[in-house]
C-alpha positions as CSV (number, residue, x, y, z in Angstrom):
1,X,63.9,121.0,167.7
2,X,61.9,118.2,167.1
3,X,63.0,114.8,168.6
4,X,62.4,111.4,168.4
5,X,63.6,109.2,171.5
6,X,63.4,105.6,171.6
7,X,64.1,104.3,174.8
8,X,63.3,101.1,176.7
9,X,64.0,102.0,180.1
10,X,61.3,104.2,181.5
11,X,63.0,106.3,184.3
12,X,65.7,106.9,181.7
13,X,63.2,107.9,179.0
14,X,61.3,109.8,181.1
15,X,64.4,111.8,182.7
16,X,65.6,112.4,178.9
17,X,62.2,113.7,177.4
18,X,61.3,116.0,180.6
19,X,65.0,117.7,180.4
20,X,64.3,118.3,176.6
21,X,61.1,119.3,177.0
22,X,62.6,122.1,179.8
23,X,65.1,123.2,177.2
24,X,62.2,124.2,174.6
25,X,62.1,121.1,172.6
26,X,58.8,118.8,171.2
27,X,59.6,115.5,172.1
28,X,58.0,112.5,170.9
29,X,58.5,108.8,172.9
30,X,58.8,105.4,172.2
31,X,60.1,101.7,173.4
32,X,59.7,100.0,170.6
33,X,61.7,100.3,167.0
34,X,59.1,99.0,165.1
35,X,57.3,101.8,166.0
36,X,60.0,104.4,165.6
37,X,60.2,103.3,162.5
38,X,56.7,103.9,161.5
39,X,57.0,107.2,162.8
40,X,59.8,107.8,160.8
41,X,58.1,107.0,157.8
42,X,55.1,108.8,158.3
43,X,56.6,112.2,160.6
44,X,59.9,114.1,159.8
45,X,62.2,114.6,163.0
46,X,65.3,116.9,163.7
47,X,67.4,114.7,165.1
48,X,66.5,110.9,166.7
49,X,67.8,109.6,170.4
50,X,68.4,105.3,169.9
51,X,69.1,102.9,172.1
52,X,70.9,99.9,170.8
53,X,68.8,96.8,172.7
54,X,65.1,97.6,171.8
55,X,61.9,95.6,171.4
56,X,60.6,95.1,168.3
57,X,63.8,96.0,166.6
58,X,66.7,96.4,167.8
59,X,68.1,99.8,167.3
60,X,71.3,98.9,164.5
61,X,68.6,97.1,162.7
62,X,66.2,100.3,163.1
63,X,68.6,102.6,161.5
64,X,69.6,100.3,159.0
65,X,65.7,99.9,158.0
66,X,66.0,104.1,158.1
67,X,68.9,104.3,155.8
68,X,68.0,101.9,153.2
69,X,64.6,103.8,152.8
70,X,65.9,107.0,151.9
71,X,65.3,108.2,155.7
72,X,68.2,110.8,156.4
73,X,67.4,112.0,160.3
74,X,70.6,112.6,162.1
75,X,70.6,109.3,165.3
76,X,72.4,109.6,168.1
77,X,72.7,106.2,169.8
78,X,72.4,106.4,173.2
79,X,73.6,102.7,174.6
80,X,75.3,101.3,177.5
81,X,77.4,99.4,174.1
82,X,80.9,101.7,174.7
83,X,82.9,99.2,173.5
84,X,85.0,100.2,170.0
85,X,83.5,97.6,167.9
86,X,80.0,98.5,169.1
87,X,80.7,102.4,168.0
88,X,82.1,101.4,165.1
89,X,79.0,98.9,164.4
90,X,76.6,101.9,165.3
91,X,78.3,104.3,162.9
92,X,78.4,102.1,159.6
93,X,74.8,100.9,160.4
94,X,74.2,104.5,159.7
95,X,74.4,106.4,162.8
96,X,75.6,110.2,162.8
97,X,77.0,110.2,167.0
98,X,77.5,107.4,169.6
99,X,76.8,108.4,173.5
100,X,77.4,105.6,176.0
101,X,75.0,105.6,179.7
102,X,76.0,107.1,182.3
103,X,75.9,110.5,180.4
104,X,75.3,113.9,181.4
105,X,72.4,115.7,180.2
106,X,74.2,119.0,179.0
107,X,76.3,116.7,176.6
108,X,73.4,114.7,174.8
109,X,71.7,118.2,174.3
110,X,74.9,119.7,172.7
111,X,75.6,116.9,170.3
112,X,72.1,116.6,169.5
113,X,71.6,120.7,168.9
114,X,75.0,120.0,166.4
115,X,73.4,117.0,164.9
116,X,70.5,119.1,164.1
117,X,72.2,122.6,162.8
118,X,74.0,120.3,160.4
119,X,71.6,118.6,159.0
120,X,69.6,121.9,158.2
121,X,72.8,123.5,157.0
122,X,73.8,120.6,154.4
123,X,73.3,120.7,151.1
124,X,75.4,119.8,147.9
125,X,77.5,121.9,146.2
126,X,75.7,121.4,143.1
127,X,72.3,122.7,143.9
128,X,72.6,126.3,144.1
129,X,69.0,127.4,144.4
130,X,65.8,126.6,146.2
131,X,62.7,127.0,144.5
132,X,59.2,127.6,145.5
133,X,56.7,128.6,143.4
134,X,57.9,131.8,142.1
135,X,60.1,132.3,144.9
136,X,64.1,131.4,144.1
137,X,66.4,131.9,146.9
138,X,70.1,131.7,145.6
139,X,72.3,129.7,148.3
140,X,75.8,131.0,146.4
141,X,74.8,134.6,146.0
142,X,72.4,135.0,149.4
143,X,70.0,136.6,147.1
144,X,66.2,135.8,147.2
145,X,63.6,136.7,144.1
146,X,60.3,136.8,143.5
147,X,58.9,136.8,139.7
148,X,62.2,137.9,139.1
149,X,62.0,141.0,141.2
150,X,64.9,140.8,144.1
151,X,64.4,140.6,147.9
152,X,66.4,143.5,149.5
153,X,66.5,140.9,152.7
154,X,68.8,141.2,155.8
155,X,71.0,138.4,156.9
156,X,68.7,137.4,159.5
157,X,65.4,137.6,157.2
158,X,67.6,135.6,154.6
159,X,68.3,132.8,157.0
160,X,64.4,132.9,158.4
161,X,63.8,132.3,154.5
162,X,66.1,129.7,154.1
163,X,65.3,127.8,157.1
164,X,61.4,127.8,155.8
165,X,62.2,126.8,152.5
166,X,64.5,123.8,153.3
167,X,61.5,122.5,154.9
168,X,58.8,123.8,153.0
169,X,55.1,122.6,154.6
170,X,56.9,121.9,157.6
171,X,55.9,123.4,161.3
172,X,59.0,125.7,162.5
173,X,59.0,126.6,165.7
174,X,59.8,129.8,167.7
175,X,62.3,127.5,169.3
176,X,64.2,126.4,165.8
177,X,64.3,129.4,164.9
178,X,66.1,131.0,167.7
179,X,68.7,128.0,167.2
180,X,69.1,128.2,163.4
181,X,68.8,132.0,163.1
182,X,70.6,133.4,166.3
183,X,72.0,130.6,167.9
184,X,70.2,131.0,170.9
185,X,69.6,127.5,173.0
186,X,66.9,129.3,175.1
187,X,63.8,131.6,175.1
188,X,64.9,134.9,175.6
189,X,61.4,136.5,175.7
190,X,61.3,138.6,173.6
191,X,59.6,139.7,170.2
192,X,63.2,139.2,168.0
193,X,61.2,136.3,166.1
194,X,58.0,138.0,165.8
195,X,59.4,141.3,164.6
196,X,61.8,139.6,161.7
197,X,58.7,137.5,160.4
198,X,56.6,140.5,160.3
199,X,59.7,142.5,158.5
200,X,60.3,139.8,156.0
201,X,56.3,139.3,155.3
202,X,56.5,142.8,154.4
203,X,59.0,141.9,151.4
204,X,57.8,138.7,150.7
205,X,54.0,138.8,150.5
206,X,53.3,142.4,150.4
207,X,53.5,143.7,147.0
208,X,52.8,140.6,145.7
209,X,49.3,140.4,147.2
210,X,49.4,137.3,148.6
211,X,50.6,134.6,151.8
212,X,53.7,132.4,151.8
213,X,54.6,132.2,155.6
214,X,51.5,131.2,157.6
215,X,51.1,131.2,161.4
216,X,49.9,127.9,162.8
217,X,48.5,128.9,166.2
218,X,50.6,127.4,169.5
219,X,53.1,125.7,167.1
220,X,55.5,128.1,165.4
221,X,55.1,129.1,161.4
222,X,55.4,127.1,158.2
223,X,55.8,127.8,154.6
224,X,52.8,127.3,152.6
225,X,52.0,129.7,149.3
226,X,48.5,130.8,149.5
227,X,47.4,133.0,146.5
228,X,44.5,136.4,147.5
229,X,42.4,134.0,145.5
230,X,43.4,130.8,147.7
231,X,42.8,133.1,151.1
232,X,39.1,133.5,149.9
């Protein structure tokens, strides 16, 4: 899971990223919301941790900023606000959860682990299909073609595929995986993620010649078509 925390007190901050970091997850820091809103722009996040009383910006006005352009990453405020009015203020600025300090560590996780698995679960009813290149993966049926030849994929290799093609270009991480796929919070070591890539390269890319799921070294796997002509 890939975070965004933007936190003004340091101890806090640093307490918050080194207990996520523990639990697998790429963290990413900042005090100031003008800055975590240029980050926003120009990086996509799983989930974002906001304080309410920032520099720069304060955090209701750095969601509302997030909102208004298009910017859909689940925030959890994080706040010392408990008060109704201020949860209530958090949530119609555009805030997905509200946690008040002094919180326990186990709990942030959880609701940020939830935050996440929903966001990469939602989709409208409407679109039934993800599409890449000549790849179509059918979200109604749980059926996955390729020049419209179908994927004889397992429910695991399925999920893998959709999980890639909701974020297509995007790093994936060993981690995410394990979350999204298995429902696993921790690193079991083992080869479970290695051995259903290497299954579901064998559909995908194998008698078609080419690459769609590439390694990127020390970071995970992302989904980027590469024809034998591109590989050259």
């Amino acid at each position: 899971m890939r975070v965004l925390l933007v936190e003004d007190d340091s101890r806090l901050s640093a307490f918050v990223e080194k207990s996520l970091q523990d639990a697998g997850h790429h963290v990413e820091v900042t005090e100031d919301g003008k800055i975590a809103l240029s980050l926003c722009m120009a990086e996509e996040y799983d989930v974002a941790v906001v304080d309410r009383m920032l520099p720069g910006l304060d955090g209701l006005s750095l969601v509302k900023a997030l909102r208004a352009a298009q910017i859909n990453t689940p925030i959890l405020f994080l706040t010392s606000l408990g008060g109704v009015n201020d949860r209530v203020e958090g949530l119609e600025a555009g805030g997905d959860d509200y946690l008040t300090k002094p919180f326990a560590f186990s709990e942030l996780l959880a609701r940020l682990i939830a935050l996440s698995r929903r966001s990469v679960q939602k989709y409208t009813e409407t679109n039934s299909e993800l599409v890449c290149g000549d790849l179509v993966l059918n979200l109604f049926e749980h059926t996955a073609t390729r020049q419209g030849k179908q994927l004889h994929l397992q429910p695991k290799e399925y999920r893998i595929l959709e999980l890639f093609m909701r974020h297509p270009g995007r790093v994936i991480t060993r981690t995410m995986l394990l979350e999204h796929v298995w429902d696993v919070h921790f690193d079991p070591q083992t080869s479970v993620v290695e051995t259903h890539i290497s299954r579901l390269r064998n559909k995908l890319e194998k008698p078609f010649g080419d690459t769609f799921i590439q390694t990127v070294r020390g970071a995970g796997y992302k989904l980027d078509h590469k024809s034998a002509g591109d590989e050259k």
